[in-house]
SEDRENVO-571093 format. One record per residue: residue in one letter; residue number from 1; x, y, z of N, C-alpha, C in turn; chain. Coordinates in pm, whole numbers. Each point is the difference from the previous one (the first is absolute). Last residue first. Layout:
<recs>
<rec resn="A" resi="NUM" n_x="X" n_y="Y" n_z="Z" ca_x="X" ca_y="Y" ca_z="Z" c_x="X" c_y="Y" c_z="Z" chain="A"/>
...
</recs>
This chain:
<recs>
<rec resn="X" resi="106" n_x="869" n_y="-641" n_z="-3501" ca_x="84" ca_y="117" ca_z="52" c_x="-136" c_y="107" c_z="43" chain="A"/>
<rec resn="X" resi="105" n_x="-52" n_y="-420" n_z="-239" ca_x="15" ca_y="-40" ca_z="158" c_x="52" c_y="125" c_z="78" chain="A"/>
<rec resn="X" resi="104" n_x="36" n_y="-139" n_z="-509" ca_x="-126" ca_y="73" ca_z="35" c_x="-66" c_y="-13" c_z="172" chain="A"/>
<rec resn="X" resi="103" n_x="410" n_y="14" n_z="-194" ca_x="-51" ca_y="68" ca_z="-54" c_x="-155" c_y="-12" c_z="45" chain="A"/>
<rec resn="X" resi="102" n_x="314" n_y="-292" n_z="187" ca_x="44" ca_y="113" ca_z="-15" c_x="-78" c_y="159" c_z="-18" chain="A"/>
<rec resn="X" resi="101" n_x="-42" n_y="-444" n_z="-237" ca_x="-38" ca_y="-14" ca_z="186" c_x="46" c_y="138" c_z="55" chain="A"/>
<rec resn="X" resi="100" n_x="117" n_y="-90" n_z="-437" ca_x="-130" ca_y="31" ca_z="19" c_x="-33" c_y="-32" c_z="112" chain="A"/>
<rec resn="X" resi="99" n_x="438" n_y="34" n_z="-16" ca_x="-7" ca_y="82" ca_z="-23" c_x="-199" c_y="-2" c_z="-78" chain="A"/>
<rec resn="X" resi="98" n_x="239" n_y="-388" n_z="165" ca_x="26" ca_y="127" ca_z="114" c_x="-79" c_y="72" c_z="-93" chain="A"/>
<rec resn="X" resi="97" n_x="-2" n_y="-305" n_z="-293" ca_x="-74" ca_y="-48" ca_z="118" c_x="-2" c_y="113" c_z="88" chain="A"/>
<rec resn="X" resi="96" n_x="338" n_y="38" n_z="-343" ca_x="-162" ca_y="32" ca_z="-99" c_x="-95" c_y="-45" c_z="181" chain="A"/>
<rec resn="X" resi="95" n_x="421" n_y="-119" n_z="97" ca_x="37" ca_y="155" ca_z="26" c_x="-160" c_y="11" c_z="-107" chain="A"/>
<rec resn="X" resi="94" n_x="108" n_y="-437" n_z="21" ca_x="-3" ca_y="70" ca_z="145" c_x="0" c_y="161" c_z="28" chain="A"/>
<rec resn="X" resi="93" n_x="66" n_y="-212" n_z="-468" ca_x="-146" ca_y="-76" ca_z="107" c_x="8" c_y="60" c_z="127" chain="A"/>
<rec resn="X" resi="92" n_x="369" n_y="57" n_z="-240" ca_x="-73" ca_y="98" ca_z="-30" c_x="-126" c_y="-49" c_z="48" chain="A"/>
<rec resn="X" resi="91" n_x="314" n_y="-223" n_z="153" ca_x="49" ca_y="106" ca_z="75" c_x="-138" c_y="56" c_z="-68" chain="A"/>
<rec resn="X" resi="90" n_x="59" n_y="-422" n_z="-179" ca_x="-81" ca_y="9" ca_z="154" c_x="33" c_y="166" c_z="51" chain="A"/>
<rec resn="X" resi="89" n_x="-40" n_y="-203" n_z="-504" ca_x="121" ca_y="85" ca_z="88" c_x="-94" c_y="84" c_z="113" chain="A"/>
<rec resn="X" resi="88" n_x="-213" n_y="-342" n_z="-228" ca_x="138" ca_y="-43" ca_z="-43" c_x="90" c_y="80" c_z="63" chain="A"/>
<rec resn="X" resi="87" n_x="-479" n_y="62" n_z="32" ca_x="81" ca_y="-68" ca_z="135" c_x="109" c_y="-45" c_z="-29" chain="A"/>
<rec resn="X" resi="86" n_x="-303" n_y="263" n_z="-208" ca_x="114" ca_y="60" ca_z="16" c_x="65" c_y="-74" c_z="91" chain="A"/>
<rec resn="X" resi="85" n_x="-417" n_y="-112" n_z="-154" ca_x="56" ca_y="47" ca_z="-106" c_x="148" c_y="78" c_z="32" chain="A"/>
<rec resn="X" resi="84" n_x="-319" n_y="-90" n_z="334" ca_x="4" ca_y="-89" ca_z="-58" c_x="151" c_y="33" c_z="-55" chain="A"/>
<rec resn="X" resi="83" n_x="-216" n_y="382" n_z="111" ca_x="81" ca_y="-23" ca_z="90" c_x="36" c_y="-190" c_z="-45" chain="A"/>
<rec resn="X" resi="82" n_x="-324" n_y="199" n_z="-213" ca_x="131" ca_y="33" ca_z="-16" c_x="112" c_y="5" c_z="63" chain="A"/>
<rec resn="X" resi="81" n_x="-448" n_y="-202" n_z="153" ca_x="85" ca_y="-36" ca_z="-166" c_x="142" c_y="67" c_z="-50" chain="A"/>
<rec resn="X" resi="80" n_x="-255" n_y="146" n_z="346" ca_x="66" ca_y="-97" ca_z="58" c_x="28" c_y="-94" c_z="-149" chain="A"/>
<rec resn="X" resi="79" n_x="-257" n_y="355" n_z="-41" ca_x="162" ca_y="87" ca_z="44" c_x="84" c_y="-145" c_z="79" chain="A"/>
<rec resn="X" resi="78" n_x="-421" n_y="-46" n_z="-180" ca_x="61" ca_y="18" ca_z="-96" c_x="155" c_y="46" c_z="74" chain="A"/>
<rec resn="X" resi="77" n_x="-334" n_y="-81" n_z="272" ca_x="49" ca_y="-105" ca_z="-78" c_x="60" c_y="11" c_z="-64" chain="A"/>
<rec resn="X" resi="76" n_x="20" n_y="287" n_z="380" ca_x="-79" ca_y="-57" ca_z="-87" c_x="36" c_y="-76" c_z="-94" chain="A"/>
<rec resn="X" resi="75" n_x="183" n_y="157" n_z="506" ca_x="13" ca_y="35" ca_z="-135" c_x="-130" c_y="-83" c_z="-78" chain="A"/>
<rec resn="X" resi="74" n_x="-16" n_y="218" n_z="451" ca_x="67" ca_y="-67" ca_z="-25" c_x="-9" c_y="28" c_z="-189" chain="A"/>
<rec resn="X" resi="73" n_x="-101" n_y="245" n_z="526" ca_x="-42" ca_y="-27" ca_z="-192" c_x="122" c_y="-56" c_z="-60" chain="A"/>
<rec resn="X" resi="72" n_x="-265" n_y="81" n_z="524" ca_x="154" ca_y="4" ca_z="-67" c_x="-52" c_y="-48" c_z="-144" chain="A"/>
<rec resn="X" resi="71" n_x="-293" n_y="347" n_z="354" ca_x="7" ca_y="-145" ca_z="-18" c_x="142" c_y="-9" c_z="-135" chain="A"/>
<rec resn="X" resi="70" n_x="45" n_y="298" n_z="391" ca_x="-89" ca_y="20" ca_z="-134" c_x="42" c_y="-111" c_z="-23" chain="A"/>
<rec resn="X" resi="69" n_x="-58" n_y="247" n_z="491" ca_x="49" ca_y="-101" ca_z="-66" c_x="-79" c_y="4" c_z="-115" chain="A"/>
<rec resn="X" resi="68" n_x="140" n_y="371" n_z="349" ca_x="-65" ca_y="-10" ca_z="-128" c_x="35" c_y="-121" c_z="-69" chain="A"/>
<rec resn="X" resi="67" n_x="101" n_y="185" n_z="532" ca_x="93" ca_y="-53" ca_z="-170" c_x="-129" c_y="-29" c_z="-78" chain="A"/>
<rec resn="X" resi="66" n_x="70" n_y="310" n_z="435" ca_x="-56" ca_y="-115" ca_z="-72" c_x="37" c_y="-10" c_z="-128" chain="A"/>
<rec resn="X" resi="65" n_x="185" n_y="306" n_z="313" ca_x="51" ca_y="-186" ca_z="4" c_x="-83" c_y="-73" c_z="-50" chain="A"/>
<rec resn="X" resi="64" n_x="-80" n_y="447" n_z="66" ca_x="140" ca_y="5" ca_z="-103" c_x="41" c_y="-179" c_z="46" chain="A"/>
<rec resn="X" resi="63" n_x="-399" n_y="157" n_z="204" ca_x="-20" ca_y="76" ca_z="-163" c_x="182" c_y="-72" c_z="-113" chain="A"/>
<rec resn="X" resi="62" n_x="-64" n_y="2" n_z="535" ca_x="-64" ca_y="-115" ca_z="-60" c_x="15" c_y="46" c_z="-154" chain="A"/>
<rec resn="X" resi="61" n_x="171" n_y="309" n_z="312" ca_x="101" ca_y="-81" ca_z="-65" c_x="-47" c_y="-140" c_z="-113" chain="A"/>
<rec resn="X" resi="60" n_x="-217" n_y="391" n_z="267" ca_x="84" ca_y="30" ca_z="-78" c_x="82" c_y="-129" c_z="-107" chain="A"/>
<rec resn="X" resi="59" n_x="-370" n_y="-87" n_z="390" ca_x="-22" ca_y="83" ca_z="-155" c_x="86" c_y="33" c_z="-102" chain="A"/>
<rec resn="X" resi="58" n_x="173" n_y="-154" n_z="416" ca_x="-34" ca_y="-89" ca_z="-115" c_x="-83" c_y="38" c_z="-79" chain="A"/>
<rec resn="X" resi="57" n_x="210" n_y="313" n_z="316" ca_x="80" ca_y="-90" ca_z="-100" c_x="-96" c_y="-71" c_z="-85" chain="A"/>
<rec resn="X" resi="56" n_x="-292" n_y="146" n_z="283" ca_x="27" ca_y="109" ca_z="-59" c_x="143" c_y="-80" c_z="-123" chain="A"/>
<rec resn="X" resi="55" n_x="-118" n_y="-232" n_z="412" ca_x="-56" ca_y="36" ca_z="-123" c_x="-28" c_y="54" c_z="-131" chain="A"/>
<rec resn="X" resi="54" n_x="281" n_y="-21" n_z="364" ca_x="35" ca_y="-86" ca_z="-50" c_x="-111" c_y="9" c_z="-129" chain="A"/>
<rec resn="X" resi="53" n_x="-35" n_y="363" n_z="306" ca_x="116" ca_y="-43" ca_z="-65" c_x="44" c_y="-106" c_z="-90" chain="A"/>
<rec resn="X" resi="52" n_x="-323" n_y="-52" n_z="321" ca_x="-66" ca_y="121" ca_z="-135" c_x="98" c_y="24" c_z="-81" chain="A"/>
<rec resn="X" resi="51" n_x="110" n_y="-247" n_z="334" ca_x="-113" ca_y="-90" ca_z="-21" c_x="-20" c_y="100" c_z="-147" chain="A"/>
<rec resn="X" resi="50" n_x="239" n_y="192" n_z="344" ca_x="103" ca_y="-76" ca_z="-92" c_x="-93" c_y="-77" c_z="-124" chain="A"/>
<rec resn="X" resi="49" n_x="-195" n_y="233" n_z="334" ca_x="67" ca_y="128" ca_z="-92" c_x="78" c_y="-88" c_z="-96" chain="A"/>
<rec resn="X" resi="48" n_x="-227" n_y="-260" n_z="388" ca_x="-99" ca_y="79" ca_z="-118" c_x="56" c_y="73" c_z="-110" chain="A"/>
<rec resn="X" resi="47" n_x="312" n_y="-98" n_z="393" ca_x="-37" ca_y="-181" ca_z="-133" c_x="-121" c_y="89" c_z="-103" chain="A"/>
<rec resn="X" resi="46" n_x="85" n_y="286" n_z="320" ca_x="118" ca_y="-30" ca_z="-76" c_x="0" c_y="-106" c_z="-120" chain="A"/>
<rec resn="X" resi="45" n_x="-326" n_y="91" n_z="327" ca_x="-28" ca_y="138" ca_z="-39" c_x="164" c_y="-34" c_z="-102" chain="A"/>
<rec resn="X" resi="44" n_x="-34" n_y="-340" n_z="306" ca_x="-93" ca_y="10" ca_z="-73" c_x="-25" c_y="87" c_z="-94" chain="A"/>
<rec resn="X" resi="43" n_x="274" n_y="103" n_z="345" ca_x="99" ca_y="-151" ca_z="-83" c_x="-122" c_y="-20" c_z="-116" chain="A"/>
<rec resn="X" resi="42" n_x="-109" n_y="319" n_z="328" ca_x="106" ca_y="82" ca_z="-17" c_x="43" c_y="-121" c_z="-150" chain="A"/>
<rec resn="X" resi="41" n_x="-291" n_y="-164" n_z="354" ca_x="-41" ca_y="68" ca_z="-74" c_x="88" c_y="139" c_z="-164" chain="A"/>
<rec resn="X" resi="40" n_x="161" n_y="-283" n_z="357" ca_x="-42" ca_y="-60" ca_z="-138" c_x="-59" c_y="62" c_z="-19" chain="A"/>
<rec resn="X" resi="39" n_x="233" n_y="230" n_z="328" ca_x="66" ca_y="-99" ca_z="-129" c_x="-56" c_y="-25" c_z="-59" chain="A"/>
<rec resn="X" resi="38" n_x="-282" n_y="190" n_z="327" ca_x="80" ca_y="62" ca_z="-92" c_x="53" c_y="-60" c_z="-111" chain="A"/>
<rec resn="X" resi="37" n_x="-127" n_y="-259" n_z="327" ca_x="-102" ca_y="31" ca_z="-34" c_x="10" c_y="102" c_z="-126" chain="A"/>
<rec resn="X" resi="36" n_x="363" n_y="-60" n_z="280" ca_x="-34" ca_y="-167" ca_z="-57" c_x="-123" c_y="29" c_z="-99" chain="A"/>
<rec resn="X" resi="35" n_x="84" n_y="307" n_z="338" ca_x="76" ca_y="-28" ca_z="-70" c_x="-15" c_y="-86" c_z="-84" chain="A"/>
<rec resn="X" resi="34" n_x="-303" n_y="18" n_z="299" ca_x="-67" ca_y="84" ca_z="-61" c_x="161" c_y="28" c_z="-122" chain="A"/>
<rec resn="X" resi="33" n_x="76" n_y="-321" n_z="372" ca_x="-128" ca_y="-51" ca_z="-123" c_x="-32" c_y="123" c_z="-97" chain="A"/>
<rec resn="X" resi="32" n_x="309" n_y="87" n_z="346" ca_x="79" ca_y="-101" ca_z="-122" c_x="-113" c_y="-57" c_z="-95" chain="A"/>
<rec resn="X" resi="31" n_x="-123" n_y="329" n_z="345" ca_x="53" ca_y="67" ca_z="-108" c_x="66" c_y="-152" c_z="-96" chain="A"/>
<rec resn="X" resi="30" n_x="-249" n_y="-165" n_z="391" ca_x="-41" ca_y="120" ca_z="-87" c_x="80" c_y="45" c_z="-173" chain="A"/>
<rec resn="X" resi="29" n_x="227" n_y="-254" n_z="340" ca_x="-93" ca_y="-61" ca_z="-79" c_x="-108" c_y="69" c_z="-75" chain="A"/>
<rec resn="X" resi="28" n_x="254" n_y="253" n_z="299" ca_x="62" ca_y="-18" ca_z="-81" c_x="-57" c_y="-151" c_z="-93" chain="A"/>
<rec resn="X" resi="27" n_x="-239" n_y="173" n_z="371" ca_x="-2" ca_y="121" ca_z="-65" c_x="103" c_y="-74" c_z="-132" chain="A"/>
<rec resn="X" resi="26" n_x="-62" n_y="-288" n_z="378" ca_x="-151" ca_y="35" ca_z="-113" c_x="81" c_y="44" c_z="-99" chain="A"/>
<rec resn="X" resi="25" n_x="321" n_y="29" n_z="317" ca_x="-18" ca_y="-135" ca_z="-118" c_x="-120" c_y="-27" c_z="-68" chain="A"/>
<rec resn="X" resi="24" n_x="73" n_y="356" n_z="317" ca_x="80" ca_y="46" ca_z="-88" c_x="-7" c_y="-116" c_z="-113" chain="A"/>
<rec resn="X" resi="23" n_x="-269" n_y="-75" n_z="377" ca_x="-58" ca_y="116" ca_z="-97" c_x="74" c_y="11" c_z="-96" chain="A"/>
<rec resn="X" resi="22" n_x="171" n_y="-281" n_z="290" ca_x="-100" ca_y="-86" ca_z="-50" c_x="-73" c_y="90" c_z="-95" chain="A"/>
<rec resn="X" resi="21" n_x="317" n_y="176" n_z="323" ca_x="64" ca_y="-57" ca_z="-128" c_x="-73" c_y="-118" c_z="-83" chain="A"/>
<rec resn="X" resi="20" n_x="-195" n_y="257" n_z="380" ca_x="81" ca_y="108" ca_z="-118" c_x="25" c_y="-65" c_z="-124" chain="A"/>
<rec resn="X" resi="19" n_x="-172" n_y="-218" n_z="399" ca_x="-61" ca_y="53" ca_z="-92" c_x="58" c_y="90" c_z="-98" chain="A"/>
<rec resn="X" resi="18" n_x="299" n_y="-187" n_z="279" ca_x="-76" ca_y="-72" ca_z="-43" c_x="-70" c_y="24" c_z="-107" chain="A"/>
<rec resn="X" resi="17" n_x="148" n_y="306" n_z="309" ca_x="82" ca_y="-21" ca_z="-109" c_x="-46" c_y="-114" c_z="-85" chain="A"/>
<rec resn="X" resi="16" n_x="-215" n_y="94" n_z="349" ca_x="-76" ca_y="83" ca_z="-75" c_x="123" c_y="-16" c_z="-90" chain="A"/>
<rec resn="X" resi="15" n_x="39" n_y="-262" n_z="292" ca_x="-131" ca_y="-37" ca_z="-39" c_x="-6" c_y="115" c_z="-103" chain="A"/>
<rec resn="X" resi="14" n_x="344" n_y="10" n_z="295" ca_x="58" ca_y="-78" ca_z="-98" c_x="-160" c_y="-41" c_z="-106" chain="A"/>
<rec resn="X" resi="13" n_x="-30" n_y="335" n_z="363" ca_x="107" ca_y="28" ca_z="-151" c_x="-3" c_y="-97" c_z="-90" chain="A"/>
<rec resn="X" resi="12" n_x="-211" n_y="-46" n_z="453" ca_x="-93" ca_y="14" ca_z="-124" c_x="81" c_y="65" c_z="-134" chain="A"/>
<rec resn="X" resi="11" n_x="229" n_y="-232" n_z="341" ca_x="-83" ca_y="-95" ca_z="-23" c_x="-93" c_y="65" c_z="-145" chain="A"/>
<rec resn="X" resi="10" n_x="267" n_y="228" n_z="241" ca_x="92" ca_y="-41" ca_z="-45" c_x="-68" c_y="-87" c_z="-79" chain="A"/>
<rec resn="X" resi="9" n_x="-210" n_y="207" n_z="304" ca_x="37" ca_y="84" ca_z="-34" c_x="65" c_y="-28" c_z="-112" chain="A"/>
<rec resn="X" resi="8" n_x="-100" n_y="-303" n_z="320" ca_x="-112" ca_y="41" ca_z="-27" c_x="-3" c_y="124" c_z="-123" chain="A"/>
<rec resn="X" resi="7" n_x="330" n_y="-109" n_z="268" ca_x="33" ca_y="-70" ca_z="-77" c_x="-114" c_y="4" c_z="-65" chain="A"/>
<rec resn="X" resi="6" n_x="85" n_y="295" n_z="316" ca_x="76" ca_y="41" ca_z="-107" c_x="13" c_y="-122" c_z="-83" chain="A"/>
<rec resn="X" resi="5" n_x="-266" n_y="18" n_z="372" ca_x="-43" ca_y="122" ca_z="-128" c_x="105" c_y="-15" c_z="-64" chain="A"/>
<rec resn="X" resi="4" n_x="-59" n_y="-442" n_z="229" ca_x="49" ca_y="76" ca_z="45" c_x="-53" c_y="147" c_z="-130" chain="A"/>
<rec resn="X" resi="3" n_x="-218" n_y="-512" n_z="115" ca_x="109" ca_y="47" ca_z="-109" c_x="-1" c_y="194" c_z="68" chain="A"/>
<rec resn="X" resi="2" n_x="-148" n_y="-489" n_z="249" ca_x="-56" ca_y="109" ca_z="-3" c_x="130" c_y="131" c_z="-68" chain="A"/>
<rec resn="X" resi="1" n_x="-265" n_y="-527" n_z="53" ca_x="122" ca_y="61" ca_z="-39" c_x="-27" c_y="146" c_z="-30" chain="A"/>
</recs>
């Protein structure tokens, strides 16, 4: 079969268009990886800033949320005697009770 110059001709366009558009599809896998490559790198360098950020808050903030637990003080004997002694008028029993709990719990 004996292909004519002008198909021979036609033959090596479509080959070298070919190659073209196999270069142009390297080339743009290229750039979408070295893109991509960017981003995270770009996404990382973000999470790090936030990471320190966050940190940084919780220095700030740990100090003011710890609570200082103090052991609880109750009453003593004697003060639970008088508290006794007043159980005829339950209001003043309840308010002598609050008010050394109170006192010494403040």
């Amino acid at each position: 079969m004996n292909d004519t110059p002008e198909e021979n001709k036609a033959a090596q366009q479509i080959a070298e268009m070919h190659e073209f558009i196999a270069e142009n599809q390297r080339l743009i896998r290229s750039v979408r990886h070295d893109h991509m490559a960017t981003m995270v790198l770009n996404h990382e360098q973000q999470i790090k800033d936030l990471a320190a950020h966050l940190l940084e808050l919780k220095q700030l903030v740990t100090p003011m949320m710890e609570v200082k637990r103090r052991e609880w003080v109750g009453l003593t004997e004697d003060e639970m005697q008088t508290a006794y002694r007043k159980i005829d008028d339950w209001n003043a029993c309840l308010a002598f009770i609050d008010s050394k709990l109170r006192e010494k719990n403040a």
